[in-house]
C-alpha angles and dihedrals in degrees: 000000000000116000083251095063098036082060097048094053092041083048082228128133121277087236097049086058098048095049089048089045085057094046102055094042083061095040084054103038091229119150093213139003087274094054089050089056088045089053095036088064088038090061086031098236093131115057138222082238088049092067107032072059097058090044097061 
């Protein structure tokens, strides 16, 4: 999702989730959305039922 539509669905401004969306990325040391899912796993912060979850 684009920060516009996770907004939207949040019902959150588009700024709010830009600057959370920064945030993170710094919290995690990731470079992109991708790496944060990647170091997410690896501190095992995101699960293997998380995701089955968001694929369905």
């Amino acid at each position: 999702m684009t920060a516009a539509q996770m907004a939207t669905a949040l019902k959150r401004e588009v700024g709010v989730v830009r600057r959370d969306g920064r945030e993170l990325l710094a919290n995690l040391q990731a470079r992109n959305r991708a790496h944060a899912i990647t170091r997410a796993w690896q501190y095992q912060i995101l699960t293997a039922d998380q995701v089955i979850a968001w694929l369905r």
